[in-house]
Every structure is written in structure tokens, then in C-alpha cells.
C-alpha positions as protocol buffer text, in pm:
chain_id: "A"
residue {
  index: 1
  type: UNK
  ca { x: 10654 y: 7117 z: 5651 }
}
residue {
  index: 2
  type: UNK
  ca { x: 10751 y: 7103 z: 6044 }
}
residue {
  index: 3
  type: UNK
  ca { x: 10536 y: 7306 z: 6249 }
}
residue {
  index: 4
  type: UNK
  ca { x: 10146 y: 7359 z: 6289 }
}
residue {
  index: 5
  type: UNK
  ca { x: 10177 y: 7659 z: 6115 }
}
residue {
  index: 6
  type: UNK
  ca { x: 10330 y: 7491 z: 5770 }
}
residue {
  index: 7
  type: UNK
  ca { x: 9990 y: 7271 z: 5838 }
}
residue {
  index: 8
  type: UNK
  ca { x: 9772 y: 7602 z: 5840 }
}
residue {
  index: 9
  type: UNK
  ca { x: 9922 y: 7737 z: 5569 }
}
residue {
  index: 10
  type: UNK
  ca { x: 9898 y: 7458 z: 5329 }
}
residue {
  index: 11
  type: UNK
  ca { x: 9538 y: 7474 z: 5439 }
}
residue {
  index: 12
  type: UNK
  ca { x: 9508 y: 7796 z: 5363 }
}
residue {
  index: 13
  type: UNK
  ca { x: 9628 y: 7782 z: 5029 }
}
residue {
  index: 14
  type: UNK
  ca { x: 9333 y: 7567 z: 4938 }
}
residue {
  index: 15
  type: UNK
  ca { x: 9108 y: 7838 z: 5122 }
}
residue {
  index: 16
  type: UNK
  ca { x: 9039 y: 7664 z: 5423 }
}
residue {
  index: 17
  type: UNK
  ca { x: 9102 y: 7874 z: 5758 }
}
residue {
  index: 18
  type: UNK
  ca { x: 9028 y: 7714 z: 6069 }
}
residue {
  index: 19
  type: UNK
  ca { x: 8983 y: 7827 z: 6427 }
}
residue {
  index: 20
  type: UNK
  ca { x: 8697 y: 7809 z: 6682 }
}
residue {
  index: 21
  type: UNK
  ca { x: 8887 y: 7880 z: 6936 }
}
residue {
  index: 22
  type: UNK
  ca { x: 8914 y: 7491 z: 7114 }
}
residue {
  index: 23
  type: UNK
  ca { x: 9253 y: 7380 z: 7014 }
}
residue {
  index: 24
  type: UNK
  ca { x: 9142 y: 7006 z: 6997 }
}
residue {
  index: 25
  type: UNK
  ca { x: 8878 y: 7127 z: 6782 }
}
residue {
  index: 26
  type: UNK
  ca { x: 9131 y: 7314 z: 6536 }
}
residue {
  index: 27
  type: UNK
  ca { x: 9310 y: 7025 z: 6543 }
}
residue {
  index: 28
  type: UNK
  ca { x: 9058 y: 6782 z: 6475 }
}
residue {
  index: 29
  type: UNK
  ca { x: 8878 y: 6994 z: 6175 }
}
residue {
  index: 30
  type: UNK
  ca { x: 9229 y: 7059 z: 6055 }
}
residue {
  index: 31
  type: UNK
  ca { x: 9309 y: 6639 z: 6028 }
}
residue {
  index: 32
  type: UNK
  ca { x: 8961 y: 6614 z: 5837 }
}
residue {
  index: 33
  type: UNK
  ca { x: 9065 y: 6879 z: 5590 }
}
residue {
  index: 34
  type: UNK
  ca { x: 9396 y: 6728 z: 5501 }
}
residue {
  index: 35
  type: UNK
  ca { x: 9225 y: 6369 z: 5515 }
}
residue {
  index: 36
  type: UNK
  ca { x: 8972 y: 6513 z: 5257 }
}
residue {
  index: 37
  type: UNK
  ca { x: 9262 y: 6703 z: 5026 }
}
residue {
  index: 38
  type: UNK
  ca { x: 9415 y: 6406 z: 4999 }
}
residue {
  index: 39
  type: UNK
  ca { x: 9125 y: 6180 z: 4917 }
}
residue {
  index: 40
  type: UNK
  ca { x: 9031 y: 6461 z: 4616 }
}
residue {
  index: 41
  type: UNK
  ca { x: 9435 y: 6389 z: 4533 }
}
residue {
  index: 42
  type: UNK
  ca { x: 9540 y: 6758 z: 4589 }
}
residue {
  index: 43
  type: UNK
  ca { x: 9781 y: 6687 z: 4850 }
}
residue {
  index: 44
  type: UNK
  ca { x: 10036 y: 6404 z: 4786 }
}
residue {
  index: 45
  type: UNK
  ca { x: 10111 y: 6149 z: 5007 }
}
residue {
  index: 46
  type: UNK
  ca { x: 10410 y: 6241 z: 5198 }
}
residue {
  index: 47
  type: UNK
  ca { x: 10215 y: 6613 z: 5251 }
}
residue {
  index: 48
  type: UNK
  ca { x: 9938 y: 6391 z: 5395 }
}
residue {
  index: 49
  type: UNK
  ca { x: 10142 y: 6186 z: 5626 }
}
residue {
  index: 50
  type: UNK
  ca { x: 10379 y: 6450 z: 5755 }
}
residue {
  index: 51
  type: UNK
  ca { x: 10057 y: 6684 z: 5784 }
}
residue {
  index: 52
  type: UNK
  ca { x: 9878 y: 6412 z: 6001 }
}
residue {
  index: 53
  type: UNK
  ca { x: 10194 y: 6346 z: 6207 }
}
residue {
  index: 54
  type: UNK
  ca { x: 10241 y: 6722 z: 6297 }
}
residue {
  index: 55
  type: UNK
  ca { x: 9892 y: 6723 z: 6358 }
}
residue {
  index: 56
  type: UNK
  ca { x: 9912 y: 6433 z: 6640 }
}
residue {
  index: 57
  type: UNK
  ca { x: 10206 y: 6544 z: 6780 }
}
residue {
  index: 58
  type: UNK
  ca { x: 10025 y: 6876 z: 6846 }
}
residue {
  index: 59
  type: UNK
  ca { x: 9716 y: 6696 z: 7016 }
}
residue {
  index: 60
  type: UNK
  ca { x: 9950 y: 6479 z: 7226 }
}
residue {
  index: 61
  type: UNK
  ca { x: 10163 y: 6792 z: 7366 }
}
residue {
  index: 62
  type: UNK
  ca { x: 9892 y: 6887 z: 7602 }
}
């Protein structure tokens, strides 16, 4: 996983699609989805923390 779009996939694998059209928004519902994957243990952990690090990186760009 290296991009935003490996995030969005694994998301969608799990059925979740996200987009509201407010980028920080995506990005914030998109952290709470992987946060809550994780917590139900059907991520593992290094999916979680490169997830959340793509996911920062992308909020901090703009």
C-alpha cells in the first residue's frame, strides 16, 4: 500500500466507499474506517499503520 488510492481500495473491499466531496472530510471518515477495521481485527497492524500514515501525509499536502 503507497498511495490514497491503495487506502480506498482496501476500504472498498470491506464495502466502505467514501466521498462527500470535502477532501478533509474523505480523509477524516476514511482514518475512522481503518481505525474501526482494525479495532474489529480485520486489518492487521502494519495495514493500519501504513493506512494511517498515507492518510496524514495526504491531509498535510495541502
Amino acid at each position: 500500500m503507497k498511495t490514497l488510492y491503495d487506502v480506498m481500495q482496501l476500504l472498498k473491499n470491506f464495502g466502505t466507499i467514501i466521498y462527500t466531496g470535502d477532501r478533509q472530510a474523505d480523509l477524516d471518515l476514511m482514518e475512522e474506517e481503518i481505525k474501526e477495521l482494525y479495532k474489529q481485527q480485520f486489518i492487521s497492524a502494519k495495514e493500519f499503520s501504513t493506512a494511517l500514515l498515507i492518510l496524514r501525509q495526504r491531509r498535510n499536502e495541502k
